[in-house]
C-alpha positions as a Markdown table, in Angstrom:
| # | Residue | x | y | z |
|---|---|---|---|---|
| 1 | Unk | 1.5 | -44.5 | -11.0 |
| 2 | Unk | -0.2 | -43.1 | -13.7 |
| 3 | Unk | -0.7 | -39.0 | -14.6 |
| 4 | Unk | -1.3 | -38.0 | -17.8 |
| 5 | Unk | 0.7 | -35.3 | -19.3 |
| 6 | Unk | -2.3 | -33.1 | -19.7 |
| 7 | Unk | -3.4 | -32.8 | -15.9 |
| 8 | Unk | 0.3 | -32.0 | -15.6 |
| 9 | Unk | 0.4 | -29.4 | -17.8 |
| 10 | Unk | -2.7 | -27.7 | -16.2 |
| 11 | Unk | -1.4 | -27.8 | -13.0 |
| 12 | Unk | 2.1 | -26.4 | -14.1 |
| 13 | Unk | 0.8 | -23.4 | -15.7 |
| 14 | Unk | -2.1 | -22.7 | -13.4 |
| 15 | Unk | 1.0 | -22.6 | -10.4 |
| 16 | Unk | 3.0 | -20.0 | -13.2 |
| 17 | Unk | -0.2 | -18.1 | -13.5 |
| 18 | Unk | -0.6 | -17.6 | -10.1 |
| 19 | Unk | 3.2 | -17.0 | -9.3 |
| 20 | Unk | 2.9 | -14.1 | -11.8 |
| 21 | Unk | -0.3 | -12.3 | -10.5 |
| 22 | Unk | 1.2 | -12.8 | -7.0 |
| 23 | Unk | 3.9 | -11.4 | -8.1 |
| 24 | Unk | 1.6 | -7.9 | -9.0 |
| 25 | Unk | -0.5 | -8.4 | -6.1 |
| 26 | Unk | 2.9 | -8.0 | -3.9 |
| 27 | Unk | 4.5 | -4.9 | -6.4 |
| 28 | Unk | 1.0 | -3.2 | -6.0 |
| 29 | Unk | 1.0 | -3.5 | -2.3 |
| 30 | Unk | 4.9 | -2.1 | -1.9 |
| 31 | Unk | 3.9 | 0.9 | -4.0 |
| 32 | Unk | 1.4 | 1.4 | -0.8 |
| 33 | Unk | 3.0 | 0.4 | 2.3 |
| 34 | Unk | 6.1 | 2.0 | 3.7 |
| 35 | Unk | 9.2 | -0.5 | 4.6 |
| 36 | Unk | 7.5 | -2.9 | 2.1 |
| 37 | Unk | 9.7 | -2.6 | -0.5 |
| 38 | Unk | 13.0 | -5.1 | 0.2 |
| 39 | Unk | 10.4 | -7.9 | 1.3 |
| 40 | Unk | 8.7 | -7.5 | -2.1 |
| 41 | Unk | 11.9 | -7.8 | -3.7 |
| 42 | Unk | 12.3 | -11.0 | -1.7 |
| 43 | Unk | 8.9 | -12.0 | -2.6 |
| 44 | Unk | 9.8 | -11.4 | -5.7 |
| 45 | Unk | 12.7 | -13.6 | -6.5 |
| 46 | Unk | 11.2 | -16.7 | -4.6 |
| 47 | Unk | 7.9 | -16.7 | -7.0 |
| 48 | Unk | 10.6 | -16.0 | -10.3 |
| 49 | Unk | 12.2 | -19.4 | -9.5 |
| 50 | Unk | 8.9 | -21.4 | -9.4 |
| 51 | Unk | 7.3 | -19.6 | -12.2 |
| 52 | Unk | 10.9 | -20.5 | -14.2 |
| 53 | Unk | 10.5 | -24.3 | -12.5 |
| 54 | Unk | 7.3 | -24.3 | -13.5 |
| 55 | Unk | 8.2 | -23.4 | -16.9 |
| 56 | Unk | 11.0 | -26.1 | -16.9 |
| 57 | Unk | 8.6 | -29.2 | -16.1 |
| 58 | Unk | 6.0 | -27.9 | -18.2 |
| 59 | Unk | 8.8 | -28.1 | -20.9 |
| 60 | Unk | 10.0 | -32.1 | -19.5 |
| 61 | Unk | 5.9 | -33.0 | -19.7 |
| 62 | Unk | 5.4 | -31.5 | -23.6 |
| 63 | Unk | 8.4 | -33.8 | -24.6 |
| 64 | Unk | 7.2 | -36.7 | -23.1 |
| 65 | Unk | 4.5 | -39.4 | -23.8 |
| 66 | Unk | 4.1 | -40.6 | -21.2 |
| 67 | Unk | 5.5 | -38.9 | -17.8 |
| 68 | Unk | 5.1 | -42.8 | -15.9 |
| 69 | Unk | 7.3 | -44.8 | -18.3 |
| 70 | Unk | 9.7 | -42.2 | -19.4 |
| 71 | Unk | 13.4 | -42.6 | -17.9 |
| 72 | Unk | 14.2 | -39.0 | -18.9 |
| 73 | Unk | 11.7 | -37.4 | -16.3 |
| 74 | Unk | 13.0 | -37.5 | -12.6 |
| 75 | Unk | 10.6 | -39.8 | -10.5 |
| 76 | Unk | 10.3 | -37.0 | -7.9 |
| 77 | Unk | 8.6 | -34.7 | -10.0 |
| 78 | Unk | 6.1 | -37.4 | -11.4 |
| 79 | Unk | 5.4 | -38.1 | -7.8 |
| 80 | Unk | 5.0 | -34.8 | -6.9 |
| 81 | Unk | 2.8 | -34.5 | -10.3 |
| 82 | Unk | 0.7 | -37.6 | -8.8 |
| 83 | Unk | 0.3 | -36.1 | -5.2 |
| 84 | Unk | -1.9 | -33.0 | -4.3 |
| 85 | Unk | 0.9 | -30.7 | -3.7 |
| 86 | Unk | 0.6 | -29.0 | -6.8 |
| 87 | Unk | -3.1 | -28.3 | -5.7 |
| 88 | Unk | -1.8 | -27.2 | -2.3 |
| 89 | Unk | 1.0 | -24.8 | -4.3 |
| 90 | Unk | -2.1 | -23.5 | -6.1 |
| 91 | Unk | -4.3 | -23.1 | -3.3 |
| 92 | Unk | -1.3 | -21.2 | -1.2 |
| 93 | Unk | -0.4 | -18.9 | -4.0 |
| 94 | Unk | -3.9 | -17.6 | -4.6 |
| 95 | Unk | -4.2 | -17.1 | -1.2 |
| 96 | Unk | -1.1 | -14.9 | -0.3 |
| 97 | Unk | -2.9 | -13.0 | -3.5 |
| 98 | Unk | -6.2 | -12.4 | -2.0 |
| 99 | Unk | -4.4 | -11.3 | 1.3 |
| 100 | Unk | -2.0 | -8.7 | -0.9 |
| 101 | Unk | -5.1 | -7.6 | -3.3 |
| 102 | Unk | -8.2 | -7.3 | -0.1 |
| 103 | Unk | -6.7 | -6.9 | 3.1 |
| 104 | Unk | -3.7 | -4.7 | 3.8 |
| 105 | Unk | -1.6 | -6.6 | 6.4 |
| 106 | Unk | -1.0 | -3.8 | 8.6 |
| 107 | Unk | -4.6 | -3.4 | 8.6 |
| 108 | Unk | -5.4 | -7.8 | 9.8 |
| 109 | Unk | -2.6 | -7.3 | 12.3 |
| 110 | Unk | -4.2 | -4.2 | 13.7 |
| 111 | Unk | -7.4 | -6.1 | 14.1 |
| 112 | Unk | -5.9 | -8.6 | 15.3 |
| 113 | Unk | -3.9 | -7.2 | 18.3 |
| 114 | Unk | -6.9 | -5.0 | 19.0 |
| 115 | Unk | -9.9 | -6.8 | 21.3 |
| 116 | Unk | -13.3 | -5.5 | 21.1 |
| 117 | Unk | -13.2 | -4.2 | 24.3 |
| 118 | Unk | -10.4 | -1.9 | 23.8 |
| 119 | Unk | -11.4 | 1.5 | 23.7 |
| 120 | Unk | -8.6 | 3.5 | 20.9 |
């Protein structure tokens, strides 16, 4: 299984990146929705503990020559360097942004419970 620390790296910091604008996306939502505030919090802590994984196996990866022959790096997180989950992380993260930043969710579930031929 090869991966090559550089790809790895990429993919580690793209996912911190994205953590941390979410992250903004959600505080700059709270500020505007009422009741928002707890689940931001929540929010919150979740994306802290990947950006600080992140920021733990970007550390492992720097060390390291190469992340498929070194005994010091877990298997699991070459595989999961290897796989397109950190892609899919990605993907998912920028996502729940876009929602936060372009559509207020009040707003989508409004639309959504409402047919066209309901008269308001």
């Amino acid at each position: 299984m090869a991966i090559y620390n550089d790809s790895a790296a990429v993919s580690l910091v793209k996912i911190a990146k994205a953590s941390q604008q979410l992250i903004a996306a959600a505080s700059t939502y709270a500020k505007t929705v009422k009741h928002a505030r707890k689940s931001q919090i929540q929010l919150e802590g979740q994306l802290q503990r990947i950006v600080a994984a992140s920021n733990l196996a970007l550390g492992a990866v720097n060390k390291s020559s190469s992340l498929s022959d070194d005994p010091h790096i877990d298997r699991r997180l070459v595989e999961w360097l290897s796989s397109n989950e950190p892609q899919n992380c990605f993907d998912t993260l920028k996502v729940m942004e876009k929602l936060l930043k372009d559509r207020p969710l009040a707003r989508q579930f409004f639309i959504l419970s409402v047919s066209k031929d309901d008269k308001i």
